[in-house]
Every structure is written in C-alpha cells, then in structure tokens.
KEVONU-975116 format. One line per field, with one value per residue: residue number from 1; y negated, z negated, x of N, C-alpha, C in turn; residue in one letter. Coordinates in steps of 0.001 Angstrom, whole numbers. Layout:
KEVONU-975116
pos NUM, ... .
npy Y, ... .
npz Z, ... .
npx X, ... .
capy Y, ... .
capz Z, ... .
capx X, ... .
cpy Y, ... .
cpz Z, ... .
cpx X, ... .
code a, ... .
//
This chain:
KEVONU-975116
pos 1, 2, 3, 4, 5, 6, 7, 8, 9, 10, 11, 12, 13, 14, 15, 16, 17, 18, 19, 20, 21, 22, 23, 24, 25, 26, 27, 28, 29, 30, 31, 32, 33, 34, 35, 36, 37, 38, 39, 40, 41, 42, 43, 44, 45, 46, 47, 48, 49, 50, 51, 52, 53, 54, 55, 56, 57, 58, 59, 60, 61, 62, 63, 64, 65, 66, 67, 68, 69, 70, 71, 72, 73, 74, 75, 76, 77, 78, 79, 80, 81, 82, 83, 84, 85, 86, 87, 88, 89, 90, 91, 92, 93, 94, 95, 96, 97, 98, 99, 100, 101, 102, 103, 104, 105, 106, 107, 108, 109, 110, 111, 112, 113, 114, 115, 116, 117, 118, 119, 120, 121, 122, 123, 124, 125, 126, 127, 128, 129, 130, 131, 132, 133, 134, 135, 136, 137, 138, 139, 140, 141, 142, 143, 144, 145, 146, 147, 148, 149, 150, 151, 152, 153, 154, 155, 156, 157, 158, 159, 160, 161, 162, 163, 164, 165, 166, 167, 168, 169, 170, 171, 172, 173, 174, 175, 176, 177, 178, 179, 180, 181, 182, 183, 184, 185, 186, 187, 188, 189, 190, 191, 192, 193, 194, 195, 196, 197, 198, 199, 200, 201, 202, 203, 204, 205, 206, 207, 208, 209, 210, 211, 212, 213, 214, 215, 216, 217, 218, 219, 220, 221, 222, 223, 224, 225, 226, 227, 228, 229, 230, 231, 232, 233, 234, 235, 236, 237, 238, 239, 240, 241, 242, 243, 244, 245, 246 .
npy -17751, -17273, -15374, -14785, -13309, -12141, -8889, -7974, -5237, -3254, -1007, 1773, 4017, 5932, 8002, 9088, 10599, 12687, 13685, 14189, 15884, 18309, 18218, 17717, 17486, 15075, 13154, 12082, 10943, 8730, 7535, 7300, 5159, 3050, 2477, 1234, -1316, -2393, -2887, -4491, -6570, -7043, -8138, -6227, -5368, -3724, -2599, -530, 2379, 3386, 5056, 8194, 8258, 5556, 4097, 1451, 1855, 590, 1197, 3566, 5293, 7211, 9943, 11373, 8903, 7804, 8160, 6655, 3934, 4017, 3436, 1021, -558, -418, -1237, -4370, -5059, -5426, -7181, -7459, -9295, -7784, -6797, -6218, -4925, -3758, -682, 2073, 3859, 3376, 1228, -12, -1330, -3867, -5306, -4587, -4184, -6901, -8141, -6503, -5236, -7426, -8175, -9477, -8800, -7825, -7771, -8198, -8956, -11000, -13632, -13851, -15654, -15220, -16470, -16568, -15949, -15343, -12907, -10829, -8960, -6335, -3054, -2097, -102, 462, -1030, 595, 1171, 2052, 2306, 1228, 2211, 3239, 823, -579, 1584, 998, -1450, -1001, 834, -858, -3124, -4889, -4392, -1822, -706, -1440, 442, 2816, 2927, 3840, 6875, 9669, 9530, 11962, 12864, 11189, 10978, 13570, 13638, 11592, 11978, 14575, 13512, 11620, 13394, 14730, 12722, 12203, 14886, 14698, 12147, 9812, 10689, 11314, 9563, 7219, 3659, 2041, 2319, 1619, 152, -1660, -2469, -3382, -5916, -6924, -7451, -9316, -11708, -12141, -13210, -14925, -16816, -17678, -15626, -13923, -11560, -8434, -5919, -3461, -71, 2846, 3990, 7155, 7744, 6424, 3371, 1012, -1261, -4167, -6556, -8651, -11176, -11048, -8825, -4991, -3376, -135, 1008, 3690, 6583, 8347, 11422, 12398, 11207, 8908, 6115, 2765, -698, -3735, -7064, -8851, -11800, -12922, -10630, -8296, -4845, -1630, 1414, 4347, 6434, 6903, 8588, 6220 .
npz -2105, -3908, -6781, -6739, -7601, -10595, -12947, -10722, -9270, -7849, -6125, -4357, -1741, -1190, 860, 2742, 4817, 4674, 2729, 1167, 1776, 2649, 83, -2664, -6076, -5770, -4125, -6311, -8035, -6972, -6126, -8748, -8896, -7394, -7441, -10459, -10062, -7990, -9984, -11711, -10344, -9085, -7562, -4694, -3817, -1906, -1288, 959, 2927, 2301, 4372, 5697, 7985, 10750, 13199, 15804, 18265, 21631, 21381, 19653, 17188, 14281, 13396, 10757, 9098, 8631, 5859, 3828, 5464, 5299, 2265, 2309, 3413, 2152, -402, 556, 1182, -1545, -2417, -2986, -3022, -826, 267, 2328, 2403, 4716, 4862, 5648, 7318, 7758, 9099, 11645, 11589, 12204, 14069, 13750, 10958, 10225, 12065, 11972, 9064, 8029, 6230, 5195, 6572, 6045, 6839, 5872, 2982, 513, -2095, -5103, -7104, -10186, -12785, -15598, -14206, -11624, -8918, -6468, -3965, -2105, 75, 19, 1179, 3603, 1391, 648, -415, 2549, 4479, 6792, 9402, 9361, 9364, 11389, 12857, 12027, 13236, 15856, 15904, 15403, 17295, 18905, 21815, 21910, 20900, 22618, 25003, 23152, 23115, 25726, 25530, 25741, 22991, 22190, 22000, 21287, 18342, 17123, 17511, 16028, 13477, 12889, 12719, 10844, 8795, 8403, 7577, 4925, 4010, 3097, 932, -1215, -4011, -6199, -6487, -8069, -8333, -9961, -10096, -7901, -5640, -3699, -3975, -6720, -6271, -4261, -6261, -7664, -6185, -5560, -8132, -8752, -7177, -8338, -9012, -11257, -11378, -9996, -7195, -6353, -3753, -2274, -3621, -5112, -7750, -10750, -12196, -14770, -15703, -17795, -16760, -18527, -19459, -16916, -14717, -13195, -11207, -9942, -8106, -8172, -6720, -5709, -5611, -7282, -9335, -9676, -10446, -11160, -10904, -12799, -13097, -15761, -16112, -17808, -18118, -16418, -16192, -15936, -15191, -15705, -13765, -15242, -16103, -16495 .
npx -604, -3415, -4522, -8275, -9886, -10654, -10738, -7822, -6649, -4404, -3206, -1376, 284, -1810, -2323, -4753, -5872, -4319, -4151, -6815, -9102, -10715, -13252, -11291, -10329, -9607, -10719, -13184, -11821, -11006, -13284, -14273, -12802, -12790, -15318, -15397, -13671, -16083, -17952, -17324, -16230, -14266, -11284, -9060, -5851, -4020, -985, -41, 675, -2589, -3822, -2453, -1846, -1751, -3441, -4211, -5988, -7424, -10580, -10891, -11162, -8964, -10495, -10022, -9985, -11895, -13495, -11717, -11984, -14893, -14910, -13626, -15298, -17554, -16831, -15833, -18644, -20016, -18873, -16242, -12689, -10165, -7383, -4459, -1526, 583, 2157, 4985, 3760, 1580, 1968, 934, -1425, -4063, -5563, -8315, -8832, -8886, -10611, -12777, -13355, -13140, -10496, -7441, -4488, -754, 2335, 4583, 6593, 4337, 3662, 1849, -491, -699, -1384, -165, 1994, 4284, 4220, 5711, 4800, 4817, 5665, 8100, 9834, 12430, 14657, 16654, 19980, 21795, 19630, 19608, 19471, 17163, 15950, 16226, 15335, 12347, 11866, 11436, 9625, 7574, 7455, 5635, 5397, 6112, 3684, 1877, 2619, 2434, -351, -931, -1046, -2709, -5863, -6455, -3641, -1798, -2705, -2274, 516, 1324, 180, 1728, 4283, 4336, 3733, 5768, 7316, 6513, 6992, 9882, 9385, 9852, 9812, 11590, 13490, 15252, 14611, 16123, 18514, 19907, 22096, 21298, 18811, 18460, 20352, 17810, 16000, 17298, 17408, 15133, 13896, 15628, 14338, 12042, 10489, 8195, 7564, 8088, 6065, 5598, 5046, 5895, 8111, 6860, 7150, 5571, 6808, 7323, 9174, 11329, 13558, 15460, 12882, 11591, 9841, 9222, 7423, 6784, 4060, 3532, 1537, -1632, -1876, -93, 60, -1644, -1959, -2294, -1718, -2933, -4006, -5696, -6006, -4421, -1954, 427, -13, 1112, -940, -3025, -5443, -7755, -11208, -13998 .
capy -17085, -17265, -14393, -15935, -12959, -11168, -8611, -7916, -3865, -3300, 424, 2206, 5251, 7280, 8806, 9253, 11224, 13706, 14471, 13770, 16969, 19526, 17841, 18370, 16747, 13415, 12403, 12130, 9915, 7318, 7411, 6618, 4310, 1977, 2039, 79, -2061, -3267, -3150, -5493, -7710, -7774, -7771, -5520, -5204, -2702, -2497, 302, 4100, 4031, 5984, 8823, 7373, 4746, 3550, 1056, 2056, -229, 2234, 4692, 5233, 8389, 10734, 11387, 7719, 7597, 7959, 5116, 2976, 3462, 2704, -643, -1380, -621, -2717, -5510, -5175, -5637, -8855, -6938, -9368, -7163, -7725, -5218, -4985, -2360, 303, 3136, 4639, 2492, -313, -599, -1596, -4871, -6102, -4138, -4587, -8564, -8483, -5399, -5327, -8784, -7753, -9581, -7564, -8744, -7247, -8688, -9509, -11725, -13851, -14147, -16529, -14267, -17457, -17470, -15442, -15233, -12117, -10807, -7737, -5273, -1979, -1509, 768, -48, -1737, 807, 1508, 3166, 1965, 259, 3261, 2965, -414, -101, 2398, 533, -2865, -429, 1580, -1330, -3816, -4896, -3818, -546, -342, -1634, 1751, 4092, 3117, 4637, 7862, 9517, 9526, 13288, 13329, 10789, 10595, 14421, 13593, 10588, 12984, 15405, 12962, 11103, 14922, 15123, 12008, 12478, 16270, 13886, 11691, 9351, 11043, 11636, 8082, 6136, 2909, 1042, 2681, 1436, -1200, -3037, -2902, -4211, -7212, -7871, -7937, -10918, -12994, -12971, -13514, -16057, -17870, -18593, -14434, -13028, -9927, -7583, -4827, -2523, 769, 3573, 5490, 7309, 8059, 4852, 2869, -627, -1923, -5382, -6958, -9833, -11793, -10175, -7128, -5083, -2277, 643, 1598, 5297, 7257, 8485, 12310, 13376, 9945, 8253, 5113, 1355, -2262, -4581, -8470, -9463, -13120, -12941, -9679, -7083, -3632, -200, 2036, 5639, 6130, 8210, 8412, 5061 .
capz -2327, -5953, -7272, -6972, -8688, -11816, -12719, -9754, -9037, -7015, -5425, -3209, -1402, -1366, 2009, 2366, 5581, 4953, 880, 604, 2630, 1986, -1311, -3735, -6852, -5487, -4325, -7346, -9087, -6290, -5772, -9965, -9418, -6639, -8389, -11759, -9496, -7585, -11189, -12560, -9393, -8884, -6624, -5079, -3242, -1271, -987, 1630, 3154, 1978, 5044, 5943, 9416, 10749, 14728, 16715, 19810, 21179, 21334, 19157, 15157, 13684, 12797, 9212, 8444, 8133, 4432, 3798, 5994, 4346, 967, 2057, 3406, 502, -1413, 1285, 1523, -2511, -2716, -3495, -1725, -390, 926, 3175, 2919, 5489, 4284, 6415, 7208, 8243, 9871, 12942, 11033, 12445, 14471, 13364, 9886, 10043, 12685, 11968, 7923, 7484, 5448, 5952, 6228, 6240, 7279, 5036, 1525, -152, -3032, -5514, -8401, -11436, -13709, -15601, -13682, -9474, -8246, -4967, -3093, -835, 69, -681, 2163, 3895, 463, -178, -47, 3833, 5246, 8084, 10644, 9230, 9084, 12509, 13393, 11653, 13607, 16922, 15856, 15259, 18062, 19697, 23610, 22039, 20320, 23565, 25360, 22848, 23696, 26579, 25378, 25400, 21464, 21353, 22265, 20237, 17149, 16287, 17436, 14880, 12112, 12895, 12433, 9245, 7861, 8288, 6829, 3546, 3023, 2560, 283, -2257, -5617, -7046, -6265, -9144, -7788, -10850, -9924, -6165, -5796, -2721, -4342, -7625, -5645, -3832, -7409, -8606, -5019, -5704, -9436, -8339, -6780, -9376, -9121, -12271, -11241, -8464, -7479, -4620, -3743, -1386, -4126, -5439, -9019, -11376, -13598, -15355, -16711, -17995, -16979, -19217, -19028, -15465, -14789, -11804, -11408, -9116, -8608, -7827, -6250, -5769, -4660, -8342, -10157, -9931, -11125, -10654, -11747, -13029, -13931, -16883, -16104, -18844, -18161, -15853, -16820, -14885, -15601, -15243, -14086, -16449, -15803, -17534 .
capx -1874, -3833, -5444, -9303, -11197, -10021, -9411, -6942, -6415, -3200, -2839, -811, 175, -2940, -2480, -5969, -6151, -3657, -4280, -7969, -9280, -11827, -13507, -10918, -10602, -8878, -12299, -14094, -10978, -10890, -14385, -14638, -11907, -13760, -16587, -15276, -13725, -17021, -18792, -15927, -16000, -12543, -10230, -8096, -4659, -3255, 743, 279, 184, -3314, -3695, -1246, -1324, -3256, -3224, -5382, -6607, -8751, -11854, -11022, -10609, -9047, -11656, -9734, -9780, -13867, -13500, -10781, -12576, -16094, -14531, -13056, -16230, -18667, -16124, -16406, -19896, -20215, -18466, -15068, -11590, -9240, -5886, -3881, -75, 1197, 3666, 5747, 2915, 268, 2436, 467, -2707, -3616, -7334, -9091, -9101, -9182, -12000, -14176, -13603, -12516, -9479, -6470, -3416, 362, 3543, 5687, 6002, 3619, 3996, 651, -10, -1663, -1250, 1129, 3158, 4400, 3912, 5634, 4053, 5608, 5150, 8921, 10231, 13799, 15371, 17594, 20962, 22552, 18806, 19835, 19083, 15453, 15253, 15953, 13547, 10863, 11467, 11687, 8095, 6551, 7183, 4420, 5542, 6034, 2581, 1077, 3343, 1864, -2018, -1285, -741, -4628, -5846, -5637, -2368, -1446, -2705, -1734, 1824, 1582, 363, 2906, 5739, 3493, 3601, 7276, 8380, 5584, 7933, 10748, 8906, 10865, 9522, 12902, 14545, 15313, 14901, 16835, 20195, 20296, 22929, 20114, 17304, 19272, 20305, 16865, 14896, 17644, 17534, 13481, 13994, 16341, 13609, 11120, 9649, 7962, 6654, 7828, 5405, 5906, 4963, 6677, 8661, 5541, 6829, 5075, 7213, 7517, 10433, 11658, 14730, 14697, 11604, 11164, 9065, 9277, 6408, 6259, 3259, 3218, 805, -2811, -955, 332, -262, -3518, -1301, -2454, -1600, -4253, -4258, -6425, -5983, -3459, -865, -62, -427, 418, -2063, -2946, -6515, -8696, -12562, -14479 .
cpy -16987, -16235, -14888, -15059, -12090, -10338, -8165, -6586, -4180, -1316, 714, 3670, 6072, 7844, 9659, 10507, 12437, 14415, 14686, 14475, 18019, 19543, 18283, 17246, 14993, 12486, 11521, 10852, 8761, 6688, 6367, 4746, 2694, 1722, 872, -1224, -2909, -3585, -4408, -6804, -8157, -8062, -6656, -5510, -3683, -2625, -935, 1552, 4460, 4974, 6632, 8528, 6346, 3972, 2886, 1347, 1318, -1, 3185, 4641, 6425, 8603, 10643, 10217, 7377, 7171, 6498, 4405, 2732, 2705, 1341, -1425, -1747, -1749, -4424, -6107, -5644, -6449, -8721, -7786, -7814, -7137, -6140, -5161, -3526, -1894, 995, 3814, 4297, 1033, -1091, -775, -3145, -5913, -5785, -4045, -6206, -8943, -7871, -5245, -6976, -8962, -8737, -8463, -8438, -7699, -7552, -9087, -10304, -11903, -14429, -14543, -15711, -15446, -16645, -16702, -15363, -13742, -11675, -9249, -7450, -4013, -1575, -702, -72, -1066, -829, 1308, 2220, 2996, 1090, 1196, 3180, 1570, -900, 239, 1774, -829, -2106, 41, 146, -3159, -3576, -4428, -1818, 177, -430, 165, 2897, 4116, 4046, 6098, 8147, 9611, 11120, 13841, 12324, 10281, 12127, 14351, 12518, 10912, 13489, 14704, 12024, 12049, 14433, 13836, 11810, 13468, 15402, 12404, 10913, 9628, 11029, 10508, 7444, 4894, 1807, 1276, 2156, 47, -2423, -3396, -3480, -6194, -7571, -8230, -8972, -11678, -13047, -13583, -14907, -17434, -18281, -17109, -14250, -11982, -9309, -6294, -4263, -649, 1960, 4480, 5803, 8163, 6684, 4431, 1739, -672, -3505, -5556, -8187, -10303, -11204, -8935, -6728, -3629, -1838, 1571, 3211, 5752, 7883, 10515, 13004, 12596, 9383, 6503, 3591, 636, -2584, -5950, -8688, -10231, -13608, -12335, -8909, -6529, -2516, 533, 2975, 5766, 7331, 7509, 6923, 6300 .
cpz -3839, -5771, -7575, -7912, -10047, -12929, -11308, -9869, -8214, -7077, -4180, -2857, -1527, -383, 2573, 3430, 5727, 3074, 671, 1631, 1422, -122, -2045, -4492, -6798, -4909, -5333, -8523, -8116, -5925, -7310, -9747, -8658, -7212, -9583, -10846, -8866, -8654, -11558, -11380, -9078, -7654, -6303, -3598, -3221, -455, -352, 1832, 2004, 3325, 5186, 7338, 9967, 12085, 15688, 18182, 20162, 20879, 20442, 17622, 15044, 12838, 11189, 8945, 8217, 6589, 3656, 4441, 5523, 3238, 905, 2514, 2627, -90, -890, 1040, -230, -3127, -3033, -2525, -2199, 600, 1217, 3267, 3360, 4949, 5484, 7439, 8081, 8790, 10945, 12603, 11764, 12820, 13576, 11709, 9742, 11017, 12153, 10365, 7115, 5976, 6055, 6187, 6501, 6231, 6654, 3474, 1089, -1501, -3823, -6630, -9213, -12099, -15166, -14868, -11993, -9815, -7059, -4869, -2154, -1238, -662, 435, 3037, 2998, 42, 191, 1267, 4322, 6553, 9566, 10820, 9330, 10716, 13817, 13309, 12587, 15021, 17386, 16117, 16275, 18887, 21487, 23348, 21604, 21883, 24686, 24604, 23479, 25004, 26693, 25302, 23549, 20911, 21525, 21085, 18951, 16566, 16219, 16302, 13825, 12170, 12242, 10890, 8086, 7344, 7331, 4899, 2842, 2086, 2129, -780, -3684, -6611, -7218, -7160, -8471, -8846, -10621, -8644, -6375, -4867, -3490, -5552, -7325, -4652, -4714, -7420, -7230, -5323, -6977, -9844, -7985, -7160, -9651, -10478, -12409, -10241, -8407, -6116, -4831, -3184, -2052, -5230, -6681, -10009, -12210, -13805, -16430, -16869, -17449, -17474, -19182, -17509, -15553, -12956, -12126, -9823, -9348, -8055, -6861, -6347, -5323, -5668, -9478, -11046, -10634, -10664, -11212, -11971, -13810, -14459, -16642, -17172, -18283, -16722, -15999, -15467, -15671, -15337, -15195, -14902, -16507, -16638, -18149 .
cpx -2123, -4933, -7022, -10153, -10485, -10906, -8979, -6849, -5148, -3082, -1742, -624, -573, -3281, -3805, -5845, -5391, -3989, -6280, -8898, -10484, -12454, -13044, -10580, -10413, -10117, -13002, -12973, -11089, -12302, -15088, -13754, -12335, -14857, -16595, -14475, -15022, -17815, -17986, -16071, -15005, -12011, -9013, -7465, -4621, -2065, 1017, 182, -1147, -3831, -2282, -612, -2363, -2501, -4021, -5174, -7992, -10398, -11891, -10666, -10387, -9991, -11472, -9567, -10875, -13643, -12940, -11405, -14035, -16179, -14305, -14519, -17692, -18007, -16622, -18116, -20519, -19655, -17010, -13779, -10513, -8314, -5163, -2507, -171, 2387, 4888, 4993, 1403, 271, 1968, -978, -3191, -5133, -8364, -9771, -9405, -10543, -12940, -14617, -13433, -11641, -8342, -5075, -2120, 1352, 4272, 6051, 5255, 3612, 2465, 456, -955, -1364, -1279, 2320, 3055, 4852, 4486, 5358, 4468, 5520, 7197, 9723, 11630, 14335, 16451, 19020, 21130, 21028, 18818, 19392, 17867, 14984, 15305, 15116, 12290, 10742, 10932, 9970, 7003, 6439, 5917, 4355, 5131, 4679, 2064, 1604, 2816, 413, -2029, -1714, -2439, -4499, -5445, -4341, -1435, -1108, -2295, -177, 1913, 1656, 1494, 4201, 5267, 4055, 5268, 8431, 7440, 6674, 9139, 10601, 10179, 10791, 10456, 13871, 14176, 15562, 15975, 18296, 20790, 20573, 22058, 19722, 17790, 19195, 18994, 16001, 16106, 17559, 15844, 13368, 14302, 15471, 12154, 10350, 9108, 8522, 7527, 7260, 5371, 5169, 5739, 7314, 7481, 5999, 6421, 6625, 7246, 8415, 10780, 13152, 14688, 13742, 10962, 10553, 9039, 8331, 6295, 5287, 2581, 2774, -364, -2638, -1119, -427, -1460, -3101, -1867, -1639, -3050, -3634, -5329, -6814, -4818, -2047, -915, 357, -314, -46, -2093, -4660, -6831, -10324, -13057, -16031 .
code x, x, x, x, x, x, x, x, x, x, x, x, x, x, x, x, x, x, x, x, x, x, x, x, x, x, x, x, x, x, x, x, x, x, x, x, x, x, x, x, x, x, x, x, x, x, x, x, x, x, x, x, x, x, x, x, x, x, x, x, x, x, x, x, x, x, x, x, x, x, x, x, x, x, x, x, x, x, x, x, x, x, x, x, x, x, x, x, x, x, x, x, x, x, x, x, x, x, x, x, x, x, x, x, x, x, x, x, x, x, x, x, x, x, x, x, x, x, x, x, x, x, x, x, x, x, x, x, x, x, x, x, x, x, x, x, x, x, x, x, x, x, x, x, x, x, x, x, x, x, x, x, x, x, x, x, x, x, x, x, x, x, x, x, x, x, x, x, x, x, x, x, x, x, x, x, x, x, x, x, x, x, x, x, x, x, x, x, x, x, x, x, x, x, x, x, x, x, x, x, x, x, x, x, x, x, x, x, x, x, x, x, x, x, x, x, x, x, x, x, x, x, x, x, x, x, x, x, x, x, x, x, x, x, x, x, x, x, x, x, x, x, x, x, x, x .
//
C-alpha cells in the first residue's frame, strides 16, 4: 500500500464512545483536528480503539458510536482516504465500514510506502512479554463462529455487556508500559527491521513517544484520552505531534 494523498495523519486510541460524553472539551480538539485534515486533503489512518467498543449487528449501530461514525463520514464525504486498522477494542469492526463508509479496515498489520521510508502499522496489542493468555483470548473473541454466537444475544443485552467488559479492560489501560524495555516487543521491532522496515507505528500503549534505533524509528502514538498525540507524513518525514488548535 502507497500513501496516495499527503499529508498522511495517523491516530489512535480515542475511545470515542466511552471518553467523548456530555460535550466536554475532547470535542472541540478532534472536531479542530478533522477539520485541518479535510482542509489539507489528506489522508488519514487509524491504528485502532477509535471506538471504546464497536459491534456489528446486522440492523443495529451503537447509539454512542453516532459521533465517530459522522466524523468518518464528513471526512469520506470531503474527499478524505481513510484506512481502518482494528485494535483491542474495536476488533469486530468489519461490513459495515467497507460497505456503508467505504473504509477499508484490516486485522493485521499493514505495511505503507511514505517514500522514502516503509512504514508498518499495527494497533500493537498482544506483543508483549507473558501475552499468550491474551493472545489467546483475542483469536477466541474474535472468531467468526463466535461473532456469529454473539448476534444472537438481543443488542440491549449485548452491547452494555460489551461496554462493561470495554470499561474494565480501559481501567487496566497500558499508560505506564515502557514499551522499549520488553524483551517481545524488542525482538518484533528487529524481525520487521530485519525485513527492509523503516518506520514502526502502533498504538495501544496510550503514552506517545518516538525514538531512533539507528536509522530506524519506532513511534507510539498515544492517545486522544490525556494526549491529543498524532503522526503526520510531509511527503518527506514523519513527525509525532501534539495537537494544538491551527
């Protein structure tokens, strides 16, 4: 995949439906922050839990996902691509965005050419050390027999049980995880590095940072929560960012 419009935005974690409640200030920054995007004509990526939960049913849309779903489609609707990696959070994202917004979305990492540099994209979630219980869980949640087994459930039954357990794994949030010290995630930046990587940019532990390891850069890009943190390609660089009004 090649980056076709530039500049490129890259976001994540902005749990829309569980933070972005009774107009408080987080509005008014993501609201600025879409905006210079469709002015700019860019593009923009999303490496995940931009909802706090997010579940197709074939009839039904969570109520608290209106907002997030208008946004992507103003964008859409104003010539804006946008690309969908699923996180923790919002793993069962799937028709409905590729039919109804014409978004693609992808489950898996994705590797993207910013010229001069490769790019791979992931939300980041089961890389780290003693994850194998979760990694687990996550193949378990997100089989398709078992998605087809939840529909059953009615929506109000089970989209508050979805929050509920959304809530519970948000408390125990990764804010405090240094991801540079973890012997995995160590060894999965040099096996991509290994194979021609630049860049790696992920989201999931929602404190920002960018560091070099030699010529390599690996950027996490925060959160929309405490943060307000992006990436952006130039056509040249990429840059995490902190937003602040234009």
């Amino acid at each position: 995949m090649t980056v076709q419009r530039t500049p490129a935005y890259f976001i994540s974690d902005l749990h829309l439906d569980a933070v972005f409640r009774n107009n408080n200030p987080h509005y008014r920054k993501l609201d600025d922050f879409f905006d210079h995007v469709r002015k700019t004509a860019g593009s923009l990526y999303i490496l995940g839990d931009y909802f706090d939960f997010w579940f197709e049913y074939r009839h039904v849309v969570p109520s608290r996902s209106l907002y997030g779903l208008h946004k992507l489609m103003t964008l859409r609707e104003q010539g804006v691509d946008v690309v969908y990696l699923t996180g923790n959070h919002d793993g069962w994202a799937r028709r409905f965005f590729q039919e109804e917004l014409n978004i693609p979305v992808y489950h898996e990492p994705v590797t993207v050419d910013c010229p001069p540099h490769r790019v791979l994209l992931l939300h980041g979630d089961g890389l780290r050390s003693g994850e194998s219980g979760y990694r687990l869980l996550r193949w378990f949640i997100r089989h398709p027999v078992n998605q087809r087994l939840y529909r059953k459930l009615h929506p109000s039954l089970g989209i508050p049980l979805a929050r509920w357990f959304s809530r519970k794994s948000r408390e125990h949030g990764p804010e405090s995880f240094d991801e540079s010290k973890d012997p995995a995630m160590n060894q999965f930046y040099d096996d991509w590095f290994a194979r021609g990587i630049d860049v790696i940019m992920m989201g999931h532990n929602h404190r920002p940072s960018s560091r070099k390891i030699g010529e390599k850069k690996i950027i996490v890009l925060g959160d929309w929560i405490r943060h307000f943190s992006y990436a952006v390609y130039d056509g040249f660089s990429v840059q995490l960012l902190e937003w602040k009004k234009k």
